[in-house]
mmCIF file of the N, C-alpha and C atoms, coordinates in Angstrom:
data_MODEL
# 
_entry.id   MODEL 
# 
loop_
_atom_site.group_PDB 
_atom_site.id 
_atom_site.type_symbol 
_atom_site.label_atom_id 
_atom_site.label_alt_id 
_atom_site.label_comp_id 
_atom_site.label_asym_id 
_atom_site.label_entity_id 
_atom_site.label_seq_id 
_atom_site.pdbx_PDB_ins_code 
_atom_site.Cartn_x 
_atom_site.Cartn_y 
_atom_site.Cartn_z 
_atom_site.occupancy 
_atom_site.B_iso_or_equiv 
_atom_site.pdbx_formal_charge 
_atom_site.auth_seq_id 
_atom_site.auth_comp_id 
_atom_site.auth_asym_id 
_atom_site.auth_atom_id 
_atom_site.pdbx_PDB_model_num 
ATOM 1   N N  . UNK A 1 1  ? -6.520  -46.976 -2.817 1.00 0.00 ? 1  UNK A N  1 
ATOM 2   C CA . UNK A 1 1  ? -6.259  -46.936 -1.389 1.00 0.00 ? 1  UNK A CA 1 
ATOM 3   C C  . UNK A 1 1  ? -7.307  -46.019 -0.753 1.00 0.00 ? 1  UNK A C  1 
ATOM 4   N N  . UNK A 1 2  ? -7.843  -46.511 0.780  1.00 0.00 ? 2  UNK A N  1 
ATOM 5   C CA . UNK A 1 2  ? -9.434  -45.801 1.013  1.00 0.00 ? 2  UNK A CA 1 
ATOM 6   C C  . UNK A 1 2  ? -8.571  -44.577 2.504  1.00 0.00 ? 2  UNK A C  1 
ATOM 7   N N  . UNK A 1 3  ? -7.957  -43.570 1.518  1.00 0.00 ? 3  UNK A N  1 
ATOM 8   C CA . UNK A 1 3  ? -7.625  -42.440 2.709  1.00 0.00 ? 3  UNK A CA 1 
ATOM 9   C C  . UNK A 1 3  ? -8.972  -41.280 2.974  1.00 0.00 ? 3  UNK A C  1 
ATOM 10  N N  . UNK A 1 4  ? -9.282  -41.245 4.235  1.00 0.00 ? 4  UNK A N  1 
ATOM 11  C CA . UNK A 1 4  ? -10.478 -40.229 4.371  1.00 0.00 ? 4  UNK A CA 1 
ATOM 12  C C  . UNK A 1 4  ? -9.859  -39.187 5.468  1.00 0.00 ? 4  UNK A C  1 
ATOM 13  N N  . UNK A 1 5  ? -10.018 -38.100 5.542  1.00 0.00 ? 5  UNK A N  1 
ATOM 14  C CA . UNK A 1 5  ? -9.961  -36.813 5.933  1.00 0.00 ? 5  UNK A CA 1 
ATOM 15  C C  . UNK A 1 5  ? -10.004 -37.346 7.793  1.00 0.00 ? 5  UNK A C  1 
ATOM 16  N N  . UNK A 1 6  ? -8.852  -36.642 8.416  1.00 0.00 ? 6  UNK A N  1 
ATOM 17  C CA . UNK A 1 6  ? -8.903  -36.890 9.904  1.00 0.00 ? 6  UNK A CA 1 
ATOM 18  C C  . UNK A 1 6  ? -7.769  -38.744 9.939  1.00 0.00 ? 6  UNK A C  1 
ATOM 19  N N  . UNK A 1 7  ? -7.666  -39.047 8.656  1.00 0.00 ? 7  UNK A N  1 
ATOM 20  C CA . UNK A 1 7  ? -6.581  -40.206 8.836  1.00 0.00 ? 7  UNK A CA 1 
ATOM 21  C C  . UNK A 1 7  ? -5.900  -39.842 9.755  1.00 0.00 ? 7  UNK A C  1 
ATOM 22  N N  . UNK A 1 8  ? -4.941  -40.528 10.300 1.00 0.00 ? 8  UNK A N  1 
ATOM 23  C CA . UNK A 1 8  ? -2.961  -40.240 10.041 1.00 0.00 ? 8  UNK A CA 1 
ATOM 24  C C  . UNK A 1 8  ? -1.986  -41.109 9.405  1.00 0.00 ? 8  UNK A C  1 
ATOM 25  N N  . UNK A 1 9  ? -1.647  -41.111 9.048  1.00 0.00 ? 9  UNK A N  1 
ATOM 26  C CA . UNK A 1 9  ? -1.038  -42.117 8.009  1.00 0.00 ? 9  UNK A CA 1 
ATOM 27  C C  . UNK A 1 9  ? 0.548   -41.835 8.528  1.00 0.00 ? 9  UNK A C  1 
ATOM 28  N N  . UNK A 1 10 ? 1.809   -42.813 8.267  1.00 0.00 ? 10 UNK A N  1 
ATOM 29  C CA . UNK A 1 10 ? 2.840   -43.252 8.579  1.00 0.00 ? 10 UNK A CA 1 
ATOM 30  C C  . UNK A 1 10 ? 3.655   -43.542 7.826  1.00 0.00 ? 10 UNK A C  1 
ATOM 31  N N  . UNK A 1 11 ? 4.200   -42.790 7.400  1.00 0.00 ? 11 UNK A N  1 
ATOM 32  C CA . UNK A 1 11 ? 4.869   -42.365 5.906  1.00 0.00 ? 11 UNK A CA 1 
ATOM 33  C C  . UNK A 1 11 ? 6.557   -43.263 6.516  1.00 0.00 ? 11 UNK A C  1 
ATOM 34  N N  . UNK A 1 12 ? 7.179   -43.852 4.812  1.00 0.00 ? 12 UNK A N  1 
ATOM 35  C CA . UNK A 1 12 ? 8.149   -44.489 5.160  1.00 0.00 ? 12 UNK A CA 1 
ATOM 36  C C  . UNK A 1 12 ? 9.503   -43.498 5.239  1.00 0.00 ? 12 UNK A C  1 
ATOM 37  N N  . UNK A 1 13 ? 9.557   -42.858 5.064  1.00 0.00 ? 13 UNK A N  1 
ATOM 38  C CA . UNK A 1 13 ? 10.414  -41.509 4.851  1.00 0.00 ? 13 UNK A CA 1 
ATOM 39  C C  . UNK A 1 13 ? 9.885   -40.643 6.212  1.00 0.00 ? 13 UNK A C  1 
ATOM 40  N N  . UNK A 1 14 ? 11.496  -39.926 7.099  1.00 0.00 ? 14 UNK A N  1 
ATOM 41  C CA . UNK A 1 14 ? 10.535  -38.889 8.407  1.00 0.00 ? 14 UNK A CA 1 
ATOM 42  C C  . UNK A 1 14 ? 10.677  -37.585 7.499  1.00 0.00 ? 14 UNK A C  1 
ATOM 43  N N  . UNK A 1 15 ? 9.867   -36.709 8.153  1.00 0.00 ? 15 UNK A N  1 
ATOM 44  C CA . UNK A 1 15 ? 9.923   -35.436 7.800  1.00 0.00 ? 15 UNK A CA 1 
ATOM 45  C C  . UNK A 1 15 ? 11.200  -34.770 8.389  1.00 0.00 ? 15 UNK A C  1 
ATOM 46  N N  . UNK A 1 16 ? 12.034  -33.502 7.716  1.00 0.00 ? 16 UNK A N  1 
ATOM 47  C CA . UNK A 1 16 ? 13.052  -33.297 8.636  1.00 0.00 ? 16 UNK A CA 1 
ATOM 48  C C  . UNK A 1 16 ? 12.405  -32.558 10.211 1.00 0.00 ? 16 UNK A C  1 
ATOM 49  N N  . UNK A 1 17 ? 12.075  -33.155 10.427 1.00 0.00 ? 17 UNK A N  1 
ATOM 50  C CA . UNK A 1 17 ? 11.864  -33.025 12.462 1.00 0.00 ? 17 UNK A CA 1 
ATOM 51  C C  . UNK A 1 17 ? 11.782  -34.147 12.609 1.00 0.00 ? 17 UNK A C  1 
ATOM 52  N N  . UNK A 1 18 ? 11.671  -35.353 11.891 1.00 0.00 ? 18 UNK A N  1 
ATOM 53  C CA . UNK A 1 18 ? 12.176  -36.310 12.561 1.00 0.00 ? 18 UNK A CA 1 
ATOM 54  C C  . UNK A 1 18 ? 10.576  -37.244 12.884 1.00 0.00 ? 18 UNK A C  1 
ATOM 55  N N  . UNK A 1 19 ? 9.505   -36.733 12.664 1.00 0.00 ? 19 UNK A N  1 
ATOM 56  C CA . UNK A 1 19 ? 8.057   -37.301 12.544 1.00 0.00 ? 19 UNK A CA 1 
ATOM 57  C C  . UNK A 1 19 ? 7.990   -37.691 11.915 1.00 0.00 ? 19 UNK A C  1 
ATOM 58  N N  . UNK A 1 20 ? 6.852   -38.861 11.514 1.00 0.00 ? 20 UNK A N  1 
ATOM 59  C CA . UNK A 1 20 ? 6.487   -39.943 10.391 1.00 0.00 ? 20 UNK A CA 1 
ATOM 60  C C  . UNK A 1 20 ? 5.408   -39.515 9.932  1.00 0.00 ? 20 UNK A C  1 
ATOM 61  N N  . UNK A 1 21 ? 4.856   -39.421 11.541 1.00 0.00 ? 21 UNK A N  1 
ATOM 62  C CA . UNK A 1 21 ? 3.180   -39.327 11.305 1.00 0.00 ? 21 UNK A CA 1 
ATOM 63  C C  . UNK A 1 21 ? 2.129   -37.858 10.440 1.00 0.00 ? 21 UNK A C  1 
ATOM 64  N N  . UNK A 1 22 ? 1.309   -38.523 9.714  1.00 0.00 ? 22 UNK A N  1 
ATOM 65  C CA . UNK A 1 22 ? 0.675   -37.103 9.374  1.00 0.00 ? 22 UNK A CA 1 
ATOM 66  C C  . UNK A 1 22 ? -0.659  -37.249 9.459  1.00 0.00 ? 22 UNK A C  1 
ATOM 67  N N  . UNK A 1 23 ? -1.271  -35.995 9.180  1.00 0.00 ? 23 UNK A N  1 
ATOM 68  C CA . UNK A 1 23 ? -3.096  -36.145 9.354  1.00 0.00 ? 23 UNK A CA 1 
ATOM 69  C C  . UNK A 1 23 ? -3.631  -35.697 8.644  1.00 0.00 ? 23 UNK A C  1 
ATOM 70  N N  . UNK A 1 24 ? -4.677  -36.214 7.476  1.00 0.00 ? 24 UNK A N  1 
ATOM 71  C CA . UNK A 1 24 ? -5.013  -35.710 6.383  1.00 0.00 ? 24 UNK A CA 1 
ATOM 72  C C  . UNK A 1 24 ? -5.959  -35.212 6.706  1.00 0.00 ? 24 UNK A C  1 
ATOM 73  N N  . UNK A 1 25 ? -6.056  -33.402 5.719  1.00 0.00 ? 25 UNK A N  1 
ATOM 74  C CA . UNK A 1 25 ? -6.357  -32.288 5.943  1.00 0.00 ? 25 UNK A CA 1 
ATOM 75  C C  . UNK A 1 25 ? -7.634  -32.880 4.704  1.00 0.00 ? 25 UNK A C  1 
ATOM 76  N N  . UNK A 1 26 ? -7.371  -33.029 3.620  1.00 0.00 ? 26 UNK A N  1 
ATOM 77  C CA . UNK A 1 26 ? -8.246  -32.938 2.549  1.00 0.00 ? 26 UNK A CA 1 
ATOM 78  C C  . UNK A 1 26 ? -7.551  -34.230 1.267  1.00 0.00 ? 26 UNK A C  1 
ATOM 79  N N  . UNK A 1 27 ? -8.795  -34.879 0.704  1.00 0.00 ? 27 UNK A N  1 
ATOM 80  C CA . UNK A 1 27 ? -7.950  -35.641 -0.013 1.00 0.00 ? 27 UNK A CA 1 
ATOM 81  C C  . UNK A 1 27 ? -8.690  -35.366 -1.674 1.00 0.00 ? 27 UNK A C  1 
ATOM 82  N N  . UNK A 1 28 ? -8.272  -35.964 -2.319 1.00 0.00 ? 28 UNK A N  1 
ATOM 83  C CA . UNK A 1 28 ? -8.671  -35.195 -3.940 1.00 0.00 ? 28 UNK A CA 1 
ATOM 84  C C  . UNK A 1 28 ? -7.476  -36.004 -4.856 1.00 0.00 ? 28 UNK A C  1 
ATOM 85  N N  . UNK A 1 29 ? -7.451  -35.152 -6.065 1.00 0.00 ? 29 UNK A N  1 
ATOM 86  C CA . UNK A 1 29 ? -6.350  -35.602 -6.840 1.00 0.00 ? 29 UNK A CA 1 
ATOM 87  C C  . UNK A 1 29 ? -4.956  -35.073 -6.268 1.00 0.00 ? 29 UNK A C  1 
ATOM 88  N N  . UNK A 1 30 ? -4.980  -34.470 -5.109 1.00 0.00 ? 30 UNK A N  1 
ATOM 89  C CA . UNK A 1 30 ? -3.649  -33.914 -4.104 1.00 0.00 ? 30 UNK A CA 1 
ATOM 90  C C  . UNK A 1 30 ? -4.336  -34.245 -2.706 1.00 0.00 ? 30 UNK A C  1 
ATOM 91  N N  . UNK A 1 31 ? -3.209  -34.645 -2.021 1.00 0.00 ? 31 UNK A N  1 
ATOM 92  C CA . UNK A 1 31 ? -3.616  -34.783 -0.400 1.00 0.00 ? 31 UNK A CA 1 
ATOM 93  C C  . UNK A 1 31 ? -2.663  -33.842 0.170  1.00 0.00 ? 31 UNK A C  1 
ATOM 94  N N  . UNK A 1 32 ? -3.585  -33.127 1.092  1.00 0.00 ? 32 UNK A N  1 
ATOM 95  C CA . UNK A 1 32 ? -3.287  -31.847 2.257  1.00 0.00 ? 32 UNK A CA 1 
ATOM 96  C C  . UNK A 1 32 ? -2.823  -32.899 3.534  1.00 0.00 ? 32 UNK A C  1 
ATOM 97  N N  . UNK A 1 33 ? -1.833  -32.511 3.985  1.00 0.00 ? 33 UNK A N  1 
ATOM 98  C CA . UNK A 1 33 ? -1.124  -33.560 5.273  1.00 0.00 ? 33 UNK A CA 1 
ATOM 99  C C  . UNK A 1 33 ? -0.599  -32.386 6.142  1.00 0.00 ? 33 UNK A C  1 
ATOM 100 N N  . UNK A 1 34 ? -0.390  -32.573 7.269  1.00 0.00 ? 34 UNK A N  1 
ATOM 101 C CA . UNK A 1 34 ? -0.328  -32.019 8.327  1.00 0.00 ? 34 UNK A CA 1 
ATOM 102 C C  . UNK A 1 34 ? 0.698   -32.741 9.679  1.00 0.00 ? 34 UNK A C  1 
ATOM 103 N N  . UNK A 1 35 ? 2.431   -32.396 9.685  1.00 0.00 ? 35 UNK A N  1 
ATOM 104 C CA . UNK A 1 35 ? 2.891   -32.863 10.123 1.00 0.00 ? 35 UNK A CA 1 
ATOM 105 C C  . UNK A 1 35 ? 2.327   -33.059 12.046 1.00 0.00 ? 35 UNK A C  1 
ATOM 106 N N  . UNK A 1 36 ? 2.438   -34.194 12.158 1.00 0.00 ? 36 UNK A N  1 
ATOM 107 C CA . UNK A 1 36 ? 2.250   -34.025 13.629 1.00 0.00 ? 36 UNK A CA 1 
ATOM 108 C C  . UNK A 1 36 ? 3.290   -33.501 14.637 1.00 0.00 ? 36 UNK A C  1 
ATOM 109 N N  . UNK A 1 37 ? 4.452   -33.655 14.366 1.00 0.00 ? 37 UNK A N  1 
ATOM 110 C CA . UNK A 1 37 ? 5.725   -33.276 14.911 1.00 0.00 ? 37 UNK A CA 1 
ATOM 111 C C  . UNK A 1 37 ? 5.756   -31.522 15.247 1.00 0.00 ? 37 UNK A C  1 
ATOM 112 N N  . UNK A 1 38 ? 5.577   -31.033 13.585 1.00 0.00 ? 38 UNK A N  1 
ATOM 113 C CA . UNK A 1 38 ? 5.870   -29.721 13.669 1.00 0.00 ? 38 UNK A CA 1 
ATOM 114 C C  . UNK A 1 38 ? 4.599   -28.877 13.354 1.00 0.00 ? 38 UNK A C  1 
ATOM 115 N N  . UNK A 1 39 ? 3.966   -29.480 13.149 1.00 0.00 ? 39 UNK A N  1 
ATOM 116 C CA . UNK A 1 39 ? 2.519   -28.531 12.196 1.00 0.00 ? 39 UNK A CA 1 
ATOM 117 C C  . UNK A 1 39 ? 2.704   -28.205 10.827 1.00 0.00 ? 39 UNK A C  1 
ATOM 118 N N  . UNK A 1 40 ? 3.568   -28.456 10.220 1.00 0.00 ? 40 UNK A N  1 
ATOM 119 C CA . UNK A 1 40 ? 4.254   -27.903 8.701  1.00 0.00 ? 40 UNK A CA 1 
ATOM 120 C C  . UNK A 1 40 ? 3.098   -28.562 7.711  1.00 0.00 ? 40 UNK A C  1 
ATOM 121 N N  . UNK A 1 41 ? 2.217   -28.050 7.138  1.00 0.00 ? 41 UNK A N  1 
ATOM 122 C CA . UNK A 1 41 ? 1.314   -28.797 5.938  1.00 0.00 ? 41 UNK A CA 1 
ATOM 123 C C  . UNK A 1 41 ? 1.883   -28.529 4.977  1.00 0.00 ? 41 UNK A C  1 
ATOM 124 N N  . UNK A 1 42 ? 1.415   -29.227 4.074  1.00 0.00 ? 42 UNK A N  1 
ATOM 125 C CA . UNK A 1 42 ? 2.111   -29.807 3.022  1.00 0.00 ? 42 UNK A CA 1 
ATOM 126 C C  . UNK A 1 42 ? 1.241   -30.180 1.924  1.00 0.00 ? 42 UNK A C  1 
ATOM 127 N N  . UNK A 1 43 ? 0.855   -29.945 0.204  1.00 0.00 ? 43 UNK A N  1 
ATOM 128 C CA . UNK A 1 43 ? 0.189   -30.628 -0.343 1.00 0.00 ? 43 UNK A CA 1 
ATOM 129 C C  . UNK A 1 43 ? 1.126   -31.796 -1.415 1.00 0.00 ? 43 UNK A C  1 
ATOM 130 N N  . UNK A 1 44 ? 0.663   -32.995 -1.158 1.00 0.00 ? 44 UNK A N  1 
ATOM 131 C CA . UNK A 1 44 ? 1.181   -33.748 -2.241 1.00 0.00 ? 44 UNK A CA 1 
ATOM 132 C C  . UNK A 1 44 ? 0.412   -34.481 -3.644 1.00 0.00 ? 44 UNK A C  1 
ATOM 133 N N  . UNK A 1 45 ? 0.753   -35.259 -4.455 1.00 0.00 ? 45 UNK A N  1 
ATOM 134 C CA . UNK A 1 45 ? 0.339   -35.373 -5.330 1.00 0.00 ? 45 UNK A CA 1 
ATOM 135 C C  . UNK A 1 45 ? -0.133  -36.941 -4.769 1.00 0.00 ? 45 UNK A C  1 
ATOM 136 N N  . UNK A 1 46 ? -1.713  -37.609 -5.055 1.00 0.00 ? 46 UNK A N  1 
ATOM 137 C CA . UNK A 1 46 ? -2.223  -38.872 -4.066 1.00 0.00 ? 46 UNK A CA 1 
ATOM 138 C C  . UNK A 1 46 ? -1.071  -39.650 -4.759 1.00 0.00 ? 46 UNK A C  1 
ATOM 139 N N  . UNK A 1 47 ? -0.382  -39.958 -6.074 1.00 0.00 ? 47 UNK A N  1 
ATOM 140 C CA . UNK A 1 47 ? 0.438   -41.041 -6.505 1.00 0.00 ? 47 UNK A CA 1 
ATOM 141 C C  . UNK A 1 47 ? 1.683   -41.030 -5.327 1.00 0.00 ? 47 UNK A C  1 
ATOM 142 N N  . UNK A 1 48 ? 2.171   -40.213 -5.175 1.00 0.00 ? 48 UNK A N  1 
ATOM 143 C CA . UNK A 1 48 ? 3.460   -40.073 -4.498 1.00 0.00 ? 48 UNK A CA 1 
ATOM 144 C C  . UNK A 1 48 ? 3.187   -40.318 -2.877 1.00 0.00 ? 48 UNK A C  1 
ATOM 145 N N  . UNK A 1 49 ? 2.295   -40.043 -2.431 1.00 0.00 ? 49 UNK A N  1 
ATOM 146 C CA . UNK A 1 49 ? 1.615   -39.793 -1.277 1.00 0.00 ? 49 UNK A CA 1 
ATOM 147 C C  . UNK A 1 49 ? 1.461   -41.554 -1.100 1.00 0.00 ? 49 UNK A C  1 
ATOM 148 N N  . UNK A 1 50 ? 0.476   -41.928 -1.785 1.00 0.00 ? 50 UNK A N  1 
ATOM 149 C CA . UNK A 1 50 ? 0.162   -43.456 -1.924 1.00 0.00 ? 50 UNK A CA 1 
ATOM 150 C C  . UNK A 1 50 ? 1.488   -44.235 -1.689 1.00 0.00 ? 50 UNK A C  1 
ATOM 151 N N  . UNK A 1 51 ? 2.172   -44.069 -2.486 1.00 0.00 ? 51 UNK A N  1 
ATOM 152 C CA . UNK A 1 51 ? 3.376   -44.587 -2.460 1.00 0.00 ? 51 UNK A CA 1 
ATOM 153 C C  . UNK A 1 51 ? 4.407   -44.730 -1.346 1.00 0.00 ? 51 UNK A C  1 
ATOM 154 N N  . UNK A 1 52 ? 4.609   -43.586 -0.602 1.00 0.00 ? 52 UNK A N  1 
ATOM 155 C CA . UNK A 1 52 ? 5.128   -43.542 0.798  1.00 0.00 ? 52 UNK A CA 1 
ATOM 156 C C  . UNK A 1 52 ? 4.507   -44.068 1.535  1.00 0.00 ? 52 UNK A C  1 
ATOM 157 N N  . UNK A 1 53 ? 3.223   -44.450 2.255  1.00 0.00 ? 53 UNK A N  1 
ATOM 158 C CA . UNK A 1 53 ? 2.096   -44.378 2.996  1.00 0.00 ? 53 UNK A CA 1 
ATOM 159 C C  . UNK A 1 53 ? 2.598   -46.514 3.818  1.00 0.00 ? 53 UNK A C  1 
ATOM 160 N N  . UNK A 1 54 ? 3.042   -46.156 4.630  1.00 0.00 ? 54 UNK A N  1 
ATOM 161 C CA . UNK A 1 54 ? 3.541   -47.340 5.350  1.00 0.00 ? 54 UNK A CA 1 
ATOM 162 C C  . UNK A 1 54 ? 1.860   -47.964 6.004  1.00 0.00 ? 54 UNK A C  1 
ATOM 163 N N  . UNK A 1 55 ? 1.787   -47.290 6.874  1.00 0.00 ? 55 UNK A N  1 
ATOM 164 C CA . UNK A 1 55 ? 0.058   -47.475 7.795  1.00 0.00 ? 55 UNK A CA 1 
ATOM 165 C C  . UNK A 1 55 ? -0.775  -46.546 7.903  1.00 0.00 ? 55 UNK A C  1 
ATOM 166 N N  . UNK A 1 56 ? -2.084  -46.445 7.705  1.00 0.00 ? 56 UNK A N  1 
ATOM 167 C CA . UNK A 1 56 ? -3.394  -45.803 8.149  1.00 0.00 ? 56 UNK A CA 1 
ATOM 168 C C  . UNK A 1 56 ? -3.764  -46.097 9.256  1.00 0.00 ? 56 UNK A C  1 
ATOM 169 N N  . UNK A 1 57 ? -3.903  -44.973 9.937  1.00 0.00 ? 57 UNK A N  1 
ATOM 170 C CA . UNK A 1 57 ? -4.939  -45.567 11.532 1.00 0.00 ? 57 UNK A CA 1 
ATOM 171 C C  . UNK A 1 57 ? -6.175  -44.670 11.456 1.00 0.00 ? 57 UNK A C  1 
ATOM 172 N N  . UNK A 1 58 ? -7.216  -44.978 11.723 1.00 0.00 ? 58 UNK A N  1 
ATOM 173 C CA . UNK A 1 58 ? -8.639  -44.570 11.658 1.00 0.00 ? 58 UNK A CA 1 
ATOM 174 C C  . UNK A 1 58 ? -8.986  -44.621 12.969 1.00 0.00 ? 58 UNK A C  1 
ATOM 175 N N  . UNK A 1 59 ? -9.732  -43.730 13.423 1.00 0.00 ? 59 UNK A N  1 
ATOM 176 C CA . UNK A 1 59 ? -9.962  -43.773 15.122 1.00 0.00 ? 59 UNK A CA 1 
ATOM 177 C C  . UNK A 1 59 ? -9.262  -44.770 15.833 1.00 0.00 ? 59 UNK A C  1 
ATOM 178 N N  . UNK A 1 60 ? -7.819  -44.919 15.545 1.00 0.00 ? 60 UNK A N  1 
ATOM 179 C CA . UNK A 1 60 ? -7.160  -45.370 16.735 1.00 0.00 ? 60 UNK A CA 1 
ATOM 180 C C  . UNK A 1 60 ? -6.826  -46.838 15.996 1.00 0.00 ? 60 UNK A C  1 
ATOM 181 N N  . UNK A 1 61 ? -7.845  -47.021 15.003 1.00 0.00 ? 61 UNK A N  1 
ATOM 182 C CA . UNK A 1 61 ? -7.391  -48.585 14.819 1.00 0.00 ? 61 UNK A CA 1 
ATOM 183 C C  . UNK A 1 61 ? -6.026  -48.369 13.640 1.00 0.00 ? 61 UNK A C  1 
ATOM 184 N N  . UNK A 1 62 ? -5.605  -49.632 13.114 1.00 0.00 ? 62 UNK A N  1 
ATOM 185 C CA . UNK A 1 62 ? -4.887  -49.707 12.399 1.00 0.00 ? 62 UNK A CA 1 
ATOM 186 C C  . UNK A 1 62 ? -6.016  -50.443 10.886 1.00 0.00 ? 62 UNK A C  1 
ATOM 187 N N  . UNK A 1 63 ? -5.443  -49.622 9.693  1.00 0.00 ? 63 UNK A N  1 
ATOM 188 C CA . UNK A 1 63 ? -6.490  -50.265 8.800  1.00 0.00 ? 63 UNK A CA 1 
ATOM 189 C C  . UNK A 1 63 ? -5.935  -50.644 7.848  1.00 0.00 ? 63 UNK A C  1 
# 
């Protein structure tokens, strides 16, 4: 899956505030995410991460 730094991605699960959306901080064998709702970052592991990951939007588009 092609996630690059400045994504936001749309996770199928909300965060508890109730946001979907997140914005990747850094990606690697862990991705750094960054709630949009609350600001709460977060590192996850890319399998688990991958796995939730409903939509990517890249400057606005959907990818």
């Amino acid at each position: 899956m092609d996630v690059q730094p400045n994504d936001i991605l749309t996770m199928k699960k909300p965060h508890p505030c109730g946001a979907r959306r997140w914005k990747v901080l850094r990606t690697g064998m862990d991705f750094k995410l960054k709630c949009e709702g609350c600001g709460h970052e977060v590192m996850l592991p890319r399998a688990k991460a991958e796995k939730n990951i409903r939509t990517i939007e890249r400057e606005g588009k959907i990818v």
